[in-house]
C-alpha positions as MATLAB code, in Angstrom:
seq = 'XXXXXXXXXXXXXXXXXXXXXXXXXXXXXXXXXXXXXXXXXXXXXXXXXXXXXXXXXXXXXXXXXXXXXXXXXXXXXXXXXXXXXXXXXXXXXXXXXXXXXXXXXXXXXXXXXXXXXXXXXXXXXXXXXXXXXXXXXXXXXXXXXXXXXXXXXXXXXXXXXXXXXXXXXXXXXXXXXXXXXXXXXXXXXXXXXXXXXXXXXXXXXXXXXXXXXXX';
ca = [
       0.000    0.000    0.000;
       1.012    2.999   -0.771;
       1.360    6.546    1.900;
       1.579   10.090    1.780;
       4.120   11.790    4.010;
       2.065   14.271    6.122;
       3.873   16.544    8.301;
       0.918   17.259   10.587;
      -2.625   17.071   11.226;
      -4.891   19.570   13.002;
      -8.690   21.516   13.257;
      -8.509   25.446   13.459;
      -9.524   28.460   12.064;
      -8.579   29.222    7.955;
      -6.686   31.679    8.189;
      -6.605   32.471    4.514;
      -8.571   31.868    1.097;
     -12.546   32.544    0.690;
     -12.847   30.180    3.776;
     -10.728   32.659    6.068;
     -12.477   32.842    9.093;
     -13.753   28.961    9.276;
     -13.016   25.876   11.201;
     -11.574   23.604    8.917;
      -9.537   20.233    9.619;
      -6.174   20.527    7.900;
      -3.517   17.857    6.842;
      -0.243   19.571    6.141;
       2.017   17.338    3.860;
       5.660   17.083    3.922;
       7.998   17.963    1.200;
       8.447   21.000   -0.908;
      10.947   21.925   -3.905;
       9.678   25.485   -4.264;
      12.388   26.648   -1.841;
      10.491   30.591   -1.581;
      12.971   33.018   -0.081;
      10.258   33.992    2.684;
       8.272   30.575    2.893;
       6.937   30.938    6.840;
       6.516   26.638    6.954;
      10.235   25.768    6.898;
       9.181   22.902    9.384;
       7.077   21.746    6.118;
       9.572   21.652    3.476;
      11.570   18.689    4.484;
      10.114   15.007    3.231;
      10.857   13.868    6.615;
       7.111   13.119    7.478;
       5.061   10.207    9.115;
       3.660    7.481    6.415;
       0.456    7.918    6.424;
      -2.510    6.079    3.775;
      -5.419    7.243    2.275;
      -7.781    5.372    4.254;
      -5.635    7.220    8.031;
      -6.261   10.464    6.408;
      -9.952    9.582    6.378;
     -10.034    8.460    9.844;
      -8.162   11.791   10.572;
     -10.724   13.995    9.095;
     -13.919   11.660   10.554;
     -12.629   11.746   14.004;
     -12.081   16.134   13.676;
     -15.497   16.129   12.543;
     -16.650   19.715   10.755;
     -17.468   19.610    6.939;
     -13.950   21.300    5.129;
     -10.698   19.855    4.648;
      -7.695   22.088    3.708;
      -4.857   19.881    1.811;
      -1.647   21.888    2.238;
       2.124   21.581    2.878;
       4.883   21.974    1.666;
       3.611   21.090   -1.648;
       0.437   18.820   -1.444;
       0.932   17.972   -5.469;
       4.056   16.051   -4.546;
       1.871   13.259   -2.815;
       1.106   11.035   -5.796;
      -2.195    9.918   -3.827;
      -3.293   13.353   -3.112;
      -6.361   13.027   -6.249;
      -7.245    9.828   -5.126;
      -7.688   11.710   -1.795;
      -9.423   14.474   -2.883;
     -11.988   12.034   -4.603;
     -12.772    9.785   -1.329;
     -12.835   13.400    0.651;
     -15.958   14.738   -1.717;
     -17.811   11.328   -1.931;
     -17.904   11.210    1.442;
     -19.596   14.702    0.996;
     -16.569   17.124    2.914;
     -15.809   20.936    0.968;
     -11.611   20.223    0.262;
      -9.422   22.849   -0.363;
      -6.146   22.135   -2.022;
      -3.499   24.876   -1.417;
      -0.185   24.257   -4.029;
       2.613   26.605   -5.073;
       1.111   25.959   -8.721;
       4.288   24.563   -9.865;
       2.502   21.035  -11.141;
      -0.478   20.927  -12.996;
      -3.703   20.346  -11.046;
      -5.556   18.324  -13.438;
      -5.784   15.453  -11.507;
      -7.360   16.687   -8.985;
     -11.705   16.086   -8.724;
     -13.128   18.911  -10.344;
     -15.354   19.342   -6.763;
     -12.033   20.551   -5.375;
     -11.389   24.343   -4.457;
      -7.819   25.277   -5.722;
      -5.967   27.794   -4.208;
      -3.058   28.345   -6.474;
       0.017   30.477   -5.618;
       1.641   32.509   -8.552;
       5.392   33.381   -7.031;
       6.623   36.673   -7.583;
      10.194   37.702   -8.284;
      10.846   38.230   -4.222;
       9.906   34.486   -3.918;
      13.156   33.192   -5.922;
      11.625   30.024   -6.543;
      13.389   26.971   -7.575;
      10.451   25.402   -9.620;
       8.574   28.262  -11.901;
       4.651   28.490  -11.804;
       3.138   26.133  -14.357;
       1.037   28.071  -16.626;
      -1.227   25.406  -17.867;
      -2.739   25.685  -14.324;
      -4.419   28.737  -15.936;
      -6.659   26.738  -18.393;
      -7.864   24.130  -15.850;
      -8.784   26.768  -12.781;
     -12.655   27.366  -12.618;
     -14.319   30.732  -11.513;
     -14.511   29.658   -7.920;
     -10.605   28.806   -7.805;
      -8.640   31.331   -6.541;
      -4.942   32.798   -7.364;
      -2.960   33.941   -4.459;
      -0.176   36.940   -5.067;
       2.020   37.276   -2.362;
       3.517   40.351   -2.535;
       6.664   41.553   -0.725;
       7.376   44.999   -2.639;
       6.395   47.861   -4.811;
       8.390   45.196   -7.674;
       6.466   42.212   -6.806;
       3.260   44.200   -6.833;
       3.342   45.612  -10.199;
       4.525   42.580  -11.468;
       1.324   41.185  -10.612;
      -0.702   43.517  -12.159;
       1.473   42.491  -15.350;
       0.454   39.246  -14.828;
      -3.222   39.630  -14.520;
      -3.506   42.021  -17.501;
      -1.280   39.324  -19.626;
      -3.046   36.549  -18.771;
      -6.993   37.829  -18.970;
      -7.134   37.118  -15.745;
     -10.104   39.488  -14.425;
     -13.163   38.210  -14.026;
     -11.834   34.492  -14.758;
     -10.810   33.596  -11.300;
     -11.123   34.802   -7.668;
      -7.804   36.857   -7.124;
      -6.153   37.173   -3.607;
      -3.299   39.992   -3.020;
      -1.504   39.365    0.830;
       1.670   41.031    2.187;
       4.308   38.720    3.352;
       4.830   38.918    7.264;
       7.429   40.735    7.936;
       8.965   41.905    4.739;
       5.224   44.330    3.372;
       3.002   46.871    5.851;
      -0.717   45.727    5.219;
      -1.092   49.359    4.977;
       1.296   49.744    2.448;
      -0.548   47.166    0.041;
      -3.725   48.516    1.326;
      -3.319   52.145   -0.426;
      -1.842   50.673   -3.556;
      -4.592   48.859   -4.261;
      -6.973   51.853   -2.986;
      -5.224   53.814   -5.519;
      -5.251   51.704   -8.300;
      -9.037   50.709   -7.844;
      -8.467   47.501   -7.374;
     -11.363   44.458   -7.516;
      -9.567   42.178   -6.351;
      -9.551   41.143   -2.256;
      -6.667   41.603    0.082;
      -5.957   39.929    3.011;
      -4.067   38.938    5.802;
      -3.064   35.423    7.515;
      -6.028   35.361    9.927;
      -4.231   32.796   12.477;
      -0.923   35.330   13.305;
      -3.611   37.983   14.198;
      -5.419   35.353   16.310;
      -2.082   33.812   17.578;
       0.734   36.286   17.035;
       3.855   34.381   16.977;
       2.834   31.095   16.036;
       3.691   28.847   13.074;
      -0.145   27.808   12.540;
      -3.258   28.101   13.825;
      -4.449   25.777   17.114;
];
């Protein structure tokens, strides 16, 4: 039988996404070859995590109890039993949430599945580039996730969205990275520029300053 390497497992509050604000159970895998500059889940990024199957996972998110699952890591798309997963999460009727770098293509995954896809800027100095035939597969209730640490890696967005149609296609998230961005700062750049898109903040280090997750 095959396993997935999970690095942990635990119920709080979503700190980010259309789902910010709700209790959700989350399995965090292990493993990541993005390698962002700021990535705030170094603990995450190493493969060194417990074997766990399919059917665990399922226990897992039966014995939390709540109806949403959040999928994240590291990189969730490493786990090469993540779609089968995601398929035995919605028939057994649960709202999953997949969050991935976008670095692999997420055409495996059920089409019930929320994606929350990450497009790196240049302040991310990723070692894997964003794949862009994510683009063609994300519905309108998917969402794209700009992290922005700068005036560079904000404008370079905007590039990106114009380029790429992407107004109107998809949900689009802007969020500072901790430490590196003021929220204000972001904040009246997007006033400015009009904006429709939605900024916001990692919920959980408001609720628990100081802390790797939520609890």
């Amino acid at each position: 039988m095959r396993t997935m390497k999970v690095c942990e497992t635990f119920c709080s509050i979503a700190g980010e996404s259309s789902w910010q604000g709700l209790t959700a159970t989350f399995v965090r895998f292990a493993g990541c070859d993005v390698a962002c500059s700021w990535c705030d889940t170094e603990y995450a990024r190493s493969e060194e995590g417990t074997e766990v199957g399919v059917e665990d996972i399922l226990s897992i998110c039966r014995a939390q109890g709540g109806p949403r699952v959040v999928l994240t890591g590291g990189e969730p798309l490493l786990q090469q039993d993540l779609p089968e997963l995601c398929l035995r999460l919605c028939d057994e009727g649960y709202l999953v949430q997949v969050e991935t770098s976008g670095t692999r293509l997420v055409d495996q995954l059920d089409k019930r599945v929320l994606k929350v896809v990450d497009i790196k800027p240049p302040s991310a100095e990723a070692a894997r580039g964003f794949h862009w035939g994510n683009l063609d597969l994300l519905g309108p209730e998917d969402e794209i996730k700009f992290l922005v640490a700068d005036r560079r890696d904000y404008d370079w967005a905007l590039k990106i969205i114009d380029k790429c149609s992407l107004q109107g296609k998809h949900k689009i998230l802007f969020s500072p990275v901790a430490g590196r961005l003021k929220p204000s700062e972001l904040a009246e750049w997007m006033i400015r520029d009009r904006l429709p898109y939605r900024l916001q903040l990692q919920l959980h280090k408001v609720i628990w300053p100081g802390e790797s997750r939520g609890r």
